[in-house]
C-alpha positions as CSV (number, residue, x, y, z in Angstrom):
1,X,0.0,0.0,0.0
2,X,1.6,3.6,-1.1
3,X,1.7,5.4,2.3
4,X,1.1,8.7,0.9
5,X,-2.4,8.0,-0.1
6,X,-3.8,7.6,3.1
7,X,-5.9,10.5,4.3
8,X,-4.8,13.7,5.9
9,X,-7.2,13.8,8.4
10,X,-5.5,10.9,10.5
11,X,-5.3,11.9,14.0
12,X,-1.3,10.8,13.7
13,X,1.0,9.8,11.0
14,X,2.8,6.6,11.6
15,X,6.3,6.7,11.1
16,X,6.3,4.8,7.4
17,X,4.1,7.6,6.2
18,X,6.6,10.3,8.2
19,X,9.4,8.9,6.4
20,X,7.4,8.9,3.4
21,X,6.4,12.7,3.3
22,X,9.7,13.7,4.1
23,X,11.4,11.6,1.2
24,X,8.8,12.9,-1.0
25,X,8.4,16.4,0.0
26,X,12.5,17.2,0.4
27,X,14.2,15.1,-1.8
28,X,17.7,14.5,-1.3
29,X,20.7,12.3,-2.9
30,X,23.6,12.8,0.6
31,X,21.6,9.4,2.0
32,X,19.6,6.9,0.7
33,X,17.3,6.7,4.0
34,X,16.4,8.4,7.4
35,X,17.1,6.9,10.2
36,X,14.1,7.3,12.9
37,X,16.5,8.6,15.4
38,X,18.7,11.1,12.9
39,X,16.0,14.1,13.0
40,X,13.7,15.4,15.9
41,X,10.5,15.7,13.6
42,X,8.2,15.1,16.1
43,X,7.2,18.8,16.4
44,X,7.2,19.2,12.8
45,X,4.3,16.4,12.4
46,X,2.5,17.8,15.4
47,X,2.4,21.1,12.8
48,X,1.4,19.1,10.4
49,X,-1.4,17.2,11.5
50,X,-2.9,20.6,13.4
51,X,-2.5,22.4,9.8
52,X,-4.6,19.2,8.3
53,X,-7.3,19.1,11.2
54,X,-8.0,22.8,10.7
55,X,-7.9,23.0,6.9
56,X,-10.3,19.6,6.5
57,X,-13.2,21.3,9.2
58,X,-16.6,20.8,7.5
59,X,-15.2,17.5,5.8
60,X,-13.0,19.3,4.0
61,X,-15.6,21.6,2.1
62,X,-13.3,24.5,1.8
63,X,-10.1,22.6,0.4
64,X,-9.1,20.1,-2.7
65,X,-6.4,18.2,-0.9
66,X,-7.2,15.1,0.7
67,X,-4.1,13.0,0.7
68,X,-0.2,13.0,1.6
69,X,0.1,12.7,-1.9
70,X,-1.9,15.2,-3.0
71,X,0.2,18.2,-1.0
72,X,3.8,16.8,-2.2
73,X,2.2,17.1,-6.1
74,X,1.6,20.5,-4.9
75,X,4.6,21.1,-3.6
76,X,6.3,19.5,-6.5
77,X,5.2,22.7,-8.6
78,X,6.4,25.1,-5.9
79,X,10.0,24.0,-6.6
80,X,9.1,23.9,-10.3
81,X,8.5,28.0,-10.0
82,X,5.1,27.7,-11.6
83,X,2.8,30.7,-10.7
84,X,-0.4,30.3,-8.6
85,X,-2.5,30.9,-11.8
86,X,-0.4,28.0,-13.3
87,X,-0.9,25.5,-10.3
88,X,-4.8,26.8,-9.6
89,X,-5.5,25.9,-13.5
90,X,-3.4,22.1,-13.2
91,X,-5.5,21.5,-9.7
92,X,-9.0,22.7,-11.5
93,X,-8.7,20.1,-14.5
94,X,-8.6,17.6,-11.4
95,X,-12.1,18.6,-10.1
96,X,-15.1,16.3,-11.3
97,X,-17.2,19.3,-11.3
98,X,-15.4,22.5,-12.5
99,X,-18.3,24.5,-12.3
100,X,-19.3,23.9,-8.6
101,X,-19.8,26.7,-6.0
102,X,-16.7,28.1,-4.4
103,X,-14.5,25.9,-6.5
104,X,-11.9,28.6,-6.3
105,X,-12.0,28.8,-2.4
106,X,-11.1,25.2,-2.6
107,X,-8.3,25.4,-4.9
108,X,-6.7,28.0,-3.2
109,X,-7.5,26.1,0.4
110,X,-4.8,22.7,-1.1
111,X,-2.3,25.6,-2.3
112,X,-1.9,27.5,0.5
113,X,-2.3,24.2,3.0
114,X,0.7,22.8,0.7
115,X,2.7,25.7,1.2
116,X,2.3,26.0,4.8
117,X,3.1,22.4,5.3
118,X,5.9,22.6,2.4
119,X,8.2,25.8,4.0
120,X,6.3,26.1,7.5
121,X,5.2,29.3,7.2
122,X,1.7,31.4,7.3
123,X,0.9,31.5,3.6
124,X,-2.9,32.5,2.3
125,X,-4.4,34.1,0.0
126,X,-6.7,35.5,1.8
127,X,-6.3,37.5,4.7
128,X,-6.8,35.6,8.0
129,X,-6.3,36.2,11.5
130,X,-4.0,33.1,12.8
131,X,-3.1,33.1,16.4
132,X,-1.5,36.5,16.0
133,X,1.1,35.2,13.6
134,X,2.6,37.5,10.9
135,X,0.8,36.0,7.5
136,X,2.2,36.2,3.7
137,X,-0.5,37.2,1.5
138,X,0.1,35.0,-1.9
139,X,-2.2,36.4,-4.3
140,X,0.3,36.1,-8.0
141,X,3.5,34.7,-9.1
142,X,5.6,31.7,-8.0
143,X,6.0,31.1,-4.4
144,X,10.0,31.6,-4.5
145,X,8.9,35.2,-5.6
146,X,6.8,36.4,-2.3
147,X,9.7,34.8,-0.5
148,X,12.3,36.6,-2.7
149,X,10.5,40.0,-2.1
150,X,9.2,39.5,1.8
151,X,12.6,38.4,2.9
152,X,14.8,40.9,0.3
153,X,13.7,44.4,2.3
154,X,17.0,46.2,3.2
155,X,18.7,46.9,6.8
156,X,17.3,50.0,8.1
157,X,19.0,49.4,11.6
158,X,22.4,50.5,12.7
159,X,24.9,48.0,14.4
160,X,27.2,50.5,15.8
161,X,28.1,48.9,19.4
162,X,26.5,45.6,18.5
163,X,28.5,42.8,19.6
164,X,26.2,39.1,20.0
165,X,28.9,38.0,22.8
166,X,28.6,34.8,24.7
167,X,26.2,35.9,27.4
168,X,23.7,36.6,24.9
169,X,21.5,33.3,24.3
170,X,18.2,32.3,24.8
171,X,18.6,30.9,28.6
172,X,20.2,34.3,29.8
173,X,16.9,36.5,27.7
174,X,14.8,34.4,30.1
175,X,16.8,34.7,33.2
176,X,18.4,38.3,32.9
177,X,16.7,40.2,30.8
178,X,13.1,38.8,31.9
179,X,12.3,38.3,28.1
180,X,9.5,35.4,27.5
181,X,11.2,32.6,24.8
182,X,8.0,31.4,22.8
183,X,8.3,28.7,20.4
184,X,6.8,29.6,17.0
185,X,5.8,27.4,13.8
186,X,6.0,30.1,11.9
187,X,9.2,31.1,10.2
188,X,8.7,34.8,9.5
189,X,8.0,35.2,13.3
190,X,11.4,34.1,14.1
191,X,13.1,36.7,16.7
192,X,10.2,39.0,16.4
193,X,9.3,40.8,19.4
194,X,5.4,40.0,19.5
195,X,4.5,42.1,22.6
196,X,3.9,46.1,23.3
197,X,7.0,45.6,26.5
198,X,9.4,43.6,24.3
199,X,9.3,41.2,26.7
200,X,8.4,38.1,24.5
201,X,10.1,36.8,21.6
202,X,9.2,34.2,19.2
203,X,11.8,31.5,17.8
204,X,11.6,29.0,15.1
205,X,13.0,26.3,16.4
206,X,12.5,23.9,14.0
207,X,16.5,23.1,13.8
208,X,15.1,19.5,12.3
209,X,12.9,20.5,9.7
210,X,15.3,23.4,8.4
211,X,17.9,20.9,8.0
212,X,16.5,18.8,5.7
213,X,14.9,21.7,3.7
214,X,16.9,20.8,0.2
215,X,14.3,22.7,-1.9
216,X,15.2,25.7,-3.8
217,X,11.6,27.7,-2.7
218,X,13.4,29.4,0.1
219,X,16.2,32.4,-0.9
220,X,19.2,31.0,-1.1
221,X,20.9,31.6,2.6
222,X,18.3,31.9,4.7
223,X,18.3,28.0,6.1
224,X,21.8,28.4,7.1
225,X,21.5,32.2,8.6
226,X,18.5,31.1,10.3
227,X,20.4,27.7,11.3
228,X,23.3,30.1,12.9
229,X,21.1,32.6,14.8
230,X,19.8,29.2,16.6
231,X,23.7,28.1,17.5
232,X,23.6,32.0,18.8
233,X,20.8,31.8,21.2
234,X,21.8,27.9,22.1
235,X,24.8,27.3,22.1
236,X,26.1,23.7,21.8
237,X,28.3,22.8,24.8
238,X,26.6,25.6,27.2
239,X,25.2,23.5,30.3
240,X,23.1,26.0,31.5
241,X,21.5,25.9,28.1
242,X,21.1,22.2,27.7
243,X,19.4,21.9,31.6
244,X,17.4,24.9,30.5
245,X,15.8,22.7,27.3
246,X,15.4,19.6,29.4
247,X,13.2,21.4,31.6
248,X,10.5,22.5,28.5
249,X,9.0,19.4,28.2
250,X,9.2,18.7,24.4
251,X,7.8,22.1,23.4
252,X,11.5,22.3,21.5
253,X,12.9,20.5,18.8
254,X,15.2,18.8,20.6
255,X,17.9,19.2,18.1
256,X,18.6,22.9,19.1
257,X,21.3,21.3,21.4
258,X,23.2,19.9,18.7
259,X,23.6,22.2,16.4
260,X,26.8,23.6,15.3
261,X,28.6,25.6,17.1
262,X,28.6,29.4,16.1
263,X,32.3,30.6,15.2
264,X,33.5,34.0,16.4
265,X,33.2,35.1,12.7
266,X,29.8,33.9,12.0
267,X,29.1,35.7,15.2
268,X,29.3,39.4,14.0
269,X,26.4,41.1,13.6
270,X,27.7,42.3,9.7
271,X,27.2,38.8,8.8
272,X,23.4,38.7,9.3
273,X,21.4,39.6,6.5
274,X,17.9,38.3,7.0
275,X,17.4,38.4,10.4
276,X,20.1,41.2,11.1
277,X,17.6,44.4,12.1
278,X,15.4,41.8,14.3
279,X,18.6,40.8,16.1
280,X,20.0,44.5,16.5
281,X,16.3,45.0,18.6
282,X,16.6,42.0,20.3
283,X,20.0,42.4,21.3
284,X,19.3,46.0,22.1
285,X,16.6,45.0,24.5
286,X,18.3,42.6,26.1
287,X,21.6,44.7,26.9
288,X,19.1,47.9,27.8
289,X,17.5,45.6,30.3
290,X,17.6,45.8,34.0
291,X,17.6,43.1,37.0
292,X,14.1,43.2,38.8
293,X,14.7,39.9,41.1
294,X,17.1,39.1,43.0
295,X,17.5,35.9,41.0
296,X,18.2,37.9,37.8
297,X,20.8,40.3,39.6
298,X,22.3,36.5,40.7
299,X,22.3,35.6,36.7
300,X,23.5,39.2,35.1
301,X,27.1,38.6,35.0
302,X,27.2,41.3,32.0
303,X,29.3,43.7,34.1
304,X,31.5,41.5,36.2
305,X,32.4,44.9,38.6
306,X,28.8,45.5,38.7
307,X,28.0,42.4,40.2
308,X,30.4,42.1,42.4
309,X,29.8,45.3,44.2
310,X,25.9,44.5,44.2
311,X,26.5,41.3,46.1
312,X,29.7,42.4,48.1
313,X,26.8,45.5,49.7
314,X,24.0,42.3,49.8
315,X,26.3,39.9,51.9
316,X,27.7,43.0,54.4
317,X,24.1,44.0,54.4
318,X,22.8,40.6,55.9
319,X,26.0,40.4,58.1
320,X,25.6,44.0,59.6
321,X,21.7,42.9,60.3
322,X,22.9,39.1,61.5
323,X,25.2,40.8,64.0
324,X,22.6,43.6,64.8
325,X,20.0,41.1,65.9
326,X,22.9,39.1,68.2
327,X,24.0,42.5,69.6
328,X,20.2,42.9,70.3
329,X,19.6,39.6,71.6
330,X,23.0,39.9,73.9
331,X,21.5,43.3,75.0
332,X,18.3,41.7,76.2
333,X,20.3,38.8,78.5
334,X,22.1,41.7,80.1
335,X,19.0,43.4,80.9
336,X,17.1,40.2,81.7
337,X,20.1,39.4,84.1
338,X,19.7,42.4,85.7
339,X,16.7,42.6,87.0
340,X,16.8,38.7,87.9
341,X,20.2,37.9,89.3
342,X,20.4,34.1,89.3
343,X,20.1,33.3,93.4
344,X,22.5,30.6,94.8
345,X,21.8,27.3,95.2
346,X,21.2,26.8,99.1
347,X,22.9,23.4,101.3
């Protein structure tokens, strides 16, 4: 039985079918299988069957697609550069009835499902409200197109003073800086700042899926800039970063550990392109940040002096009070004995 011809409204897709999809959809000659245990695509299929579930409501009235197969056709003429006209027309010679009601809503329902689940980002051609998730409007042309022109708009921000050192990465946002890290499916959401305080941040940590991306939809550079802003913010061989992950439960893909690690070259802020201005606010929010809790003045180690003196005044603090409260307590006794000499013991 061909795997991808089972429906897509399965609650779960066993792993055959997985392996399958990801064969299928992001084809590549470096190995002639996937190992269950190479890639962490769990949280990639938990995106995928959601995407399904909500595109198929009403028994999927409102979209064409109702197979695996079906999307990686789709998909297919993504990476062949053929316009949305030209992919709308080949999916409308498919339809038993071309001349049913909303026929178009449906058509354009399987292509924008199929280009969600094909480069994991908010895609539609109309525009919805998702979760509060930046969307790409897809109305004309090829697909690699809207990427080309979403992700081609110039740095506006300076750099000057920039420097992503070694105490900036995800753990230390959370800890210092009091900045919320919220996983996000969505990859034009990565590093944005999605609240009025800049105190929450989304991250696309899909390090799995991005890694096998081998498609030619995405501008060239972007899977390996967005790859390298995740060795920035987790770093490798950082304990405090791998205890931090084990703690969330599987809301990460767990391959954000392993990642490579970021050389001090790849670390300047020049060498970001795509995600360079959302870095310069994110970094700038993090260093203009300032401890609330004592637990965050224990974690900001930024300035070395600065933390020194803090706790140095804390610690003579508590021992000027500790000795206070003996002095005090010594003070009472005296009195106490006083007024109530101890009498000696008669024979």
């Amino acid at each position: 039985m061909n795997m991808l011809n089972s429906a897509l409204n399965k609650t779960s897709v066993d792993w055959a079918t997985r392996r399958a999809i990801i064969e299928h959809m992001w084809p590549t000659t470096i190995s002639s299988g996937l190992r269950k245990d190479d890639l962490d695509l769990e949280p990639y299929f938990r995106y995928y069957t959601r995407q399904c579930h909500d595109a198929l409501v009403d028994h999927g009235q409102h979209v064409l697609a109702r197979t695996h197969q079906d999307i990686i056709d789709i998909a297919c003429r993504f990476e062949d550069q053929n316009s949305r006209d030209t992919i709308k027309e080949g999916l409308r010679s498919k339809l038993l009835k071309p001349e049913r009601p909303n026929v178009d809503n449906i058509l354009d329902g399987a292509i924008d499902l199929a280009a969600r689940l094909h480069l994991m980002i908010n895609i539609s051609y109309a525009k919805l409200f998702i979760s509060g998730q930046l969307q790409l409007s897809w109305e004309s042309g090829s697909l690699k197109d809207l990427l080309s022109n979403h992700f081609s708009e110039a740095v506006r921000l300076g750099n000057d003073g920039i420097k992503l050192d070694p105490t900036f990465t995800a753990t230390n946002l959370e800890s210092i800086a009091g900045i919320q890290i919220k996983p996000t499916d969505n990859l034009v959401d990565h590093l944005r700042l999605i609240d009025k305080e800049d105190k929450v941040v989304a991250i696309f940590h899909h390090a799995s899926f991005l890694n096998r991306q081998t498609g030619t939809v995405l501008p060239q550079g972007l899977k390996e800039e967005t790859l390298r802003t995740l060795s920035l913010l987790f770093p490798q061989h950082d304990r405090q970063t791998r205890h931090w992950l084990k703690k969330q439960s599987g809301r990460f893909d767990d391959m954000l550990h392993r990642c490579d690690p970021i050389r001090l070259e790849d670390r300047q802020i020049e060498k970001f392109h795509f995600w360079h201005d959302r870095l310069v606010m994110l970094k700038q929010a993090f260093d203009q940040s300032r401890p609330a809790t004592m637990s965050q003045w224990w974690f900001d180690r930024r300035n070395g002096v600065q933390w020194y003196t803090f706790w140095i005044s804390v610690l003579v603090l508590l021992l000027t009070i500790i000795f206070g409260i003996v002095q005090s307590i010594e003070g009472a006794l005296q009195v106490y004995k006083a007024y109530h000499p101890t009498q000696p013991v008669s024979r």
